[in-house]
N, C-alpha and C positions, 0 to 999 in steps of 0.2 A: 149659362152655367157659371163665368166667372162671375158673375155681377150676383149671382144667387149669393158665393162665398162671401161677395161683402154683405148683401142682405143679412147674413145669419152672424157676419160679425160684430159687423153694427147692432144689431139687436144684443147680440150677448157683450157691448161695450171693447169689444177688443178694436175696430176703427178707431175706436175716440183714443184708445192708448199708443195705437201708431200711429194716429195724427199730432198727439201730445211728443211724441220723441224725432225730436231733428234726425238721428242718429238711423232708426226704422224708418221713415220717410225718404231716404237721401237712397237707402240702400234698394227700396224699391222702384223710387224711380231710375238708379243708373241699371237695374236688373231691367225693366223694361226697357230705357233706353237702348240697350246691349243688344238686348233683345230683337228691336226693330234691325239694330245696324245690321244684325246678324241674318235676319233676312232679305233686307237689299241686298249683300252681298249673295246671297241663295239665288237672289232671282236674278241678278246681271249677270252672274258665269256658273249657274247648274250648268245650263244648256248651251254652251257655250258654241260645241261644233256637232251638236248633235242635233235632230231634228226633234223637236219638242212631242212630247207624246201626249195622246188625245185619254188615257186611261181615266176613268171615272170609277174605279171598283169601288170596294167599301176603305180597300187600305186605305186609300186616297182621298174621300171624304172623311176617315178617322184622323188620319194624321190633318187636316184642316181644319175640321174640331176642335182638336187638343190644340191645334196653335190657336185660334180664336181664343179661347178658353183661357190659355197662357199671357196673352196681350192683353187680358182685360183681365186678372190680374196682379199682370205689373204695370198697368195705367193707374200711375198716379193723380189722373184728373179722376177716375171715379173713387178713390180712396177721399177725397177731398170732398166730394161730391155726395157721398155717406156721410161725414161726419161733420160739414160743415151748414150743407146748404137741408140736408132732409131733416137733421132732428130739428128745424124750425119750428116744420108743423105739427110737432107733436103737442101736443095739451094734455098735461099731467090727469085733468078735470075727467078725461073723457075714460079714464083706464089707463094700462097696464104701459108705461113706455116703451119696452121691449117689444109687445103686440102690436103698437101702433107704428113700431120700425119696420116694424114685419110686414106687416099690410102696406105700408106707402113702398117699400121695396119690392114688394112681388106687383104693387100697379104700376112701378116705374119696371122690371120684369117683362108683362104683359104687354108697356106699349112697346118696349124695347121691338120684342116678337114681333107686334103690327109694324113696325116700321123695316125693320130686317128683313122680313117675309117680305116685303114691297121690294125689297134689293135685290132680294134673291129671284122672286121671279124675272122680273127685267130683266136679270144677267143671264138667268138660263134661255130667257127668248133670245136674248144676244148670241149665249154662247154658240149656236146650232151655225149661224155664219162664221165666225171665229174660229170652228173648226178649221175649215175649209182654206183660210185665209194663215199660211206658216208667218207670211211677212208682217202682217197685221198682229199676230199672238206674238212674234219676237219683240215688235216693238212697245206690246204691252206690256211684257216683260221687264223691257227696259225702262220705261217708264215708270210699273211701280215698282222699280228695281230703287229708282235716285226717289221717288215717293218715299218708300221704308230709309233709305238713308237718311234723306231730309228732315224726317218726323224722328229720328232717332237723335239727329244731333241736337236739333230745338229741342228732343225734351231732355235732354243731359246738358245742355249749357241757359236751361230756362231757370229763372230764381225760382224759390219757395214762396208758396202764396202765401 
């Protein structure tokens, strides 16, 4: 769903105008960046003395939705990624440049799906032990706890491409 947002912007040219301003670029990448930091800190001390809970309701798959959704976008690699590397292959010749945004966006879209679907199952055959395992899910915790820190400060101290 966030990579849709850039699909339909790029198409309607609003990517190329935030990629055209240092000023919108700067502020989406430190919004992401924030972002992430903002989640390592969630994940090293939510659970800090509490025993981590195994809930899978829908709250809980919404609210990881909506942060997925959030992190893609204020990833400034895919705002780049729209406006730099896809209108390539567009060919004036062929039609519409907007439609041809559209169409190479929703197949980058589609394979996004096949590959995500491929992560998602693995981890839920994972996850069934990982329940079981408190010391094992703390230290995953922790792990992509300094993960989101680390991907937060690279991308707030990385130059402009």
């Amino acid at each position: 769903m966030g990579t849709a947002v850039y699909v339909v912007a790029t198409s309607m040219g609003v990517s190329a105008l935030l990629a055209a301003s240092t000023t919108a670029f700067l502020i989406i990448k430190y919004l992401g960046a924030s972002y992430l930091i903002w989640l390592g800190v969630q994940k090293l001390w939510r659970h800090k003395d509490s025993e981590i809970p195994t809930d899978t309701s829908d709250t809980t798959l919404l609210r990881a939705f909506c942060q997925g959704v959030v992190v893609n976008i204020l990833n400034p690699k895919t705002l780049i990624f729209f406006t730099a590397f896809l209108p390539q292959f567009v060919d004036q010749r062929r039609g519409s440049y907007a439609g041809q945004l559209a169409f190479f966006g929703a197949c980058f879209i589609m394979l996004g799906i096949a590959s995500d679907s491929t992560y998602v199952l693995l981890s839920s055959a994972l996850a069934g032990r990982m329940r079981g395992n408190s010391l094992l899910r703390h230290r995953l915790d922790r792990y992509s706890g300094v993960a989101y820190l680390a991907l937060g400060v690279f991308a707030a101290l990385s130059r402009e491409a």
